[in-house]
N, C-alpha and C positions, 0 to 999 in steps of 0.2 A: 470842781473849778480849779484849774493852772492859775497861778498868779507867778511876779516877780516880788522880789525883796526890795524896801525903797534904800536909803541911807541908813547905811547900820556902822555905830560906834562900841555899843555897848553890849559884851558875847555875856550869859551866864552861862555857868556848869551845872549839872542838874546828875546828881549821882544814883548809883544802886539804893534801894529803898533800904537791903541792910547793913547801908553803909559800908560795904568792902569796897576797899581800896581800888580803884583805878592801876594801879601803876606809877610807872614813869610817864603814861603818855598823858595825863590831866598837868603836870610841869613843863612838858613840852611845848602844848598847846597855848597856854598860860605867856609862856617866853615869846612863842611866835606870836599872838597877840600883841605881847607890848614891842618887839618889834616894827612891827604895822604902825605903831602907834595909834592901835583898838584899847577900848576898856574890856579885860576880866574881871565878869564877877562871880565868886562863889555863896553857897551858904552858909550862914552862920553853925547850922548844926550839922553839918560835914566835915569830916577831916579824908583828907590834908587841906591846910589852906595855903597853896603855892603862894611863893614870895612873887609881888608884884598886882597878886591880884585884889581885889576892891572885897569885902565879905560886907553880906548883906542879911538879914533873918528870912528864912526861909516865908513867912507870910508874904513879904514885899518883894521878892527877886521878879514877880511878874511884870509888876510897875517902873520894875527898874532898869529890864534892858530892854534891846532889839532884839535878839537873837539868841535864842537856846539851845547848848549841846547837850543831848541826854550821851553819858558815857555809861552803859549797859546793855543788859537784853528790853525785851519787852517790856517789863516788870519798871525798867526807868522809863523810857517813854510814858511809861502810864502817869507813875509820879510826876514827870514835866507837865502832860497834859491838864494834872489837875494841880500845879502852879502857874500854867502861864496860860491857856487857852485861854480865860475870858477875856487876858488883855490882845489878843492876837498876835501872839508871839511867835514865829516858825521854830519848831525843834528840828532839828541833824542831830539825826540818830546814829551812833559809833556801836558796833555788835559789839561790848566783849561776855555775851552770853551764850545760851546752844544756840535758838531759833532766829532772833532776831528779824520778825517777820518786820516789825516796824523801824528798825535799826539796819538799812541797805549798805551802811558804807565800814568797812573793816579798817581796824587801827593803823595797816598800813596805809591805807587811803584819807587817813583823817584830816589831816593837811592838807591835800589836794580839794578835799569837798569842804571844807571852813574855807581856802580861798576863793571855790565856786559861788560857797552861797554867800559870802560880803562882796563879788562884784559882779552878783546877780547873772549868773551863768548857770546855776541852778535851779529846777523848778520846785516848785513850791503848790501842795496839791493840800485842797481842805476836803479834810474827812466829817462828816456828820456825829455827832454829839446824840445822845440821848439826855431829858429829862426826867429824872424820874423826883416823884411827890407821893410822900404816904403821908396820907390822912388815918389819923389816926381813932381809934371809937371814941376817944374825950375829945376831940376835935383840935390836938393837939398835930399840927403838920411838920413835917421835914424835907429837905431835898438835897439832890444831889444829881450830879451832869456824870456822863458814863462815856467813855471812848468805847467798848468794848462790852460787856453785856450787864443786863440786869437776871440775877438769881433766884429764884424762890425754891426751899429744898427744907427738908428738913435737918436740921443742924447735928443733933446727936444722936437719934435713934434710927439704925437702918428698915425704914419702913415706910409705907405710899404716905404722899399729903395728897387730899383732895383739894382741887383750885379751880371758881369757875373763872372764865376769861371774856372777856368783852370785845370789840373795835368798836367805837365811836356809841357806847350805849347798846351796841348791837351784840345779843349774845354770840358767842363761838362755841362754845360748849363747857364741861367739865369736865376736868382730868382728874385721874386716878394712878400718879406717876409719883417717882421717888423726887420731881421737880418740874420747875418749867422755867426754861431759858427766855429771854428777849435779846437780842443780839442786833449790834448794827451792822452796816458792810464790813467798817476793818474789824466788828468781833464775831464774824461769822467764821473764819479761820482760825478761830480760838473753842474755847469750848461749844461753843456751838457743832463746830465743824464735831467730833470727839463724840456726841452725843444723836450724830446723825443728821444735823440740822447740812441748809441749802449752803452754797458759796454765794455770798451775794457781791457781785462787781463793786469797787469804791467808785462814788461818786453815783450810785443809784438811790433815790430816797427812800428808802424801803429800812421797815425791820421786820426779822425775823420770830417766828415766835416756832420755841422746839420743847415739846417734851423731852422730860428724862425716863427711858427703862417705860414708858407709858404700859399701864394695866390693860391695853387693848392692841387689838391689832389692829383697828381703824382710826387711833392717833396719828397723823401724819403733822409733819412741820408745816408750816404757812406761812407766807411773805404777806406784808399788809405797807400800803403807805407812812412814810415818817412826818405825814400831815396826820395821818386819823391819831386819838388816843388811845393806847391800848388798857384797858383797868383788869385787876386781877385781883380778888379775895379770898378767903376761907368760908365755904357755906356755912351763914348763921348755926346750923345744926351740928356741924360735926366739931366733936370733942380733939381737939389740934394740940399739939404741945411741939412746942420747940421748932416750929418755923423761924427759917430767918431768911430777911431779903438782904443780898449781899451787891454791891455794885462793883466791878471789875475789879474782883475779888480784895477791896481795902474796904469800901464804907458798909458796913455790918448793923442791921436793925432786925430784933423782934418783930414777928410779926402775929396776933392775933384775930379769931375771929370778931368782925363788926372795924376792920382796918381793911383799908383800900388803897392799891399801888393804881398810879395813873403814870404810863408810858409814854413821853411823848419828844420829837426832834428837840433838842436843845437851842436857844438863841444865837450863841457861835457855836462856828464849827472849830477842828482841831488843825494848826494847819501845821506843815508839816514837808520837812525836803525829801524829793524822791529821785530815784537816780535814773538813769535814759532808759531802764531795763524794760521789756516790755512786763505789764503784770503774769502772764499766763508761764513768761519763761520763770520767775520769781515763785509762780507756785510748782514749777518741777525739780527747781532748784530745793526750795526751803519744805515742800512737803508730797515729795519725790510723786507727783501728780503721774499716773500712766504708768509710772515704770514699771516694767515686768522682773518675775524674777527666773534667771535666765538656769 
């Protein structure tokens, strides 16, 4: 889904997850702002905190503005996604990382696309979320929203886990693989992609389910709708140590046999500025699709 931006006052900054520095260019932004006479706001548990701008604790910066700039690679957009998406906040993503699949606009251009997306000249494209919910064998539940994929793998020892897989109740089979990915569309270009899994176009409801290194050679990847549930276990029988289910590689849980992961679309999606590029030139650009080597 395209949308625009309605009346935006209030910009947050949303940094590297290990806290490196921005630069000069998070003060620049910060000045052009108050320029504009826009509010900056940063996090309380970031540094720097540019003069002028508003600091706010990082649990609340989603409640707190319109518009969010991730200043990073990937790695921050992820971070933004999982401070502002449930309030529907658009992030403009700034590369200063390698890939920058979800960060289109480079620091020389940072300027130019902060005054596109506040006077709604830029568009604004919602990418699809994952749910995921582990039930736990004491009946103890958890969860968590994924931009990007859900993990099951074994944690410390290089060796197969077995995992059976479901859609909606309905078996899929059992894998005999060092993992199994779930991926949405934007984290099909991520490890999914790496691991052999589909490209799936953004804005198709679909996720992905890919083995890792699979113990056969008639595992193939599978695409299922982001309506069905996907569930995944450890067969009551087999002796499992040191599974873990990881979500876009930050939310990290144990996992044992008689616990159940249930996959499924998340309630918002992530939304998000994208720039006029077409997608297809975007992936020969960022992950040199076709090129030959001459």
């Amino acid at each position: 889904m395209i949308g625009t931006l309605s009346i935006v006052t209030r910009v947050g900054f949303i940094l590297r997850p290990d806290r490196q520095s921005p630069g000069p260019l998070l003060d620049e932004l910060v000045a052009h702002l108050v320029l504009r006479g826009d509010t900056a706001v940063v996090c309380a548990e970031d540094e720097p905190r540019p003069t002028g701008a508003e600091v706010v604790p990082e649990n609340s910066i989603g409640a707190s503005i319109d518009l969010a700039v991730a200043l990073g690679g990937d790695g921050t957009v992820l971070r933004a996604c999982t401070l502002v998406a449930d309030h529907g906040v658009p992030v403009l993503g700034i590369n200063l990382g390698y890939l920058g699949f979800l960060s289109p606009f480079d620091p020389n251009d940072a300027k130019p696309a902060l005054d596109a997306a506040l006077s709604k000249q830029l568009p604004i494209e919602d990418r699809s979320r994952m749910r995921v919910k582990l039930t736990m064998a004491n009946g103890e539940v958890r969860e968590h929203n994924g931009l990007n994929e859900a993990v099951l793998h074994q944690g410390t020892m290089a060796r197969l886990v077995e995992l059976v897989a479901f859609v909606d109740g309905q078996l899929i089979t059992e894998y005999r693989a060092d993992g199994l990915i779930v991926a949405t569309p934007t984290g099909s270009t991520a490890y999914n992609l790496a691991a052999g899994g589909p490209v799936i176009m953004p804005g198709l409801g679909a996720l992905s389910i890919t083995p890792i290194c699979a113990h056969a050679l008639t595992n193939r990847p599978l695409v299922v709708s982001q309506n069905q549930t996907i569930t995944i276990q450890i067969p009551g029988q087999v002796d499992s140590h040191d599974v873990v289910l990881t979500v876009d590689g930050t939310w990290v849980q144990p996992i044992s046999p008689g616990d159940r992961v249930d996959i499924s679309a998340a309630d918002r999606p992530f939304r998000v500025f994208v720039s006029h590029k077409p997608y297809f030139d975007i992936l020969r650009e960022k992950l040199h699709w076709g090129v030959r080597n001459e």
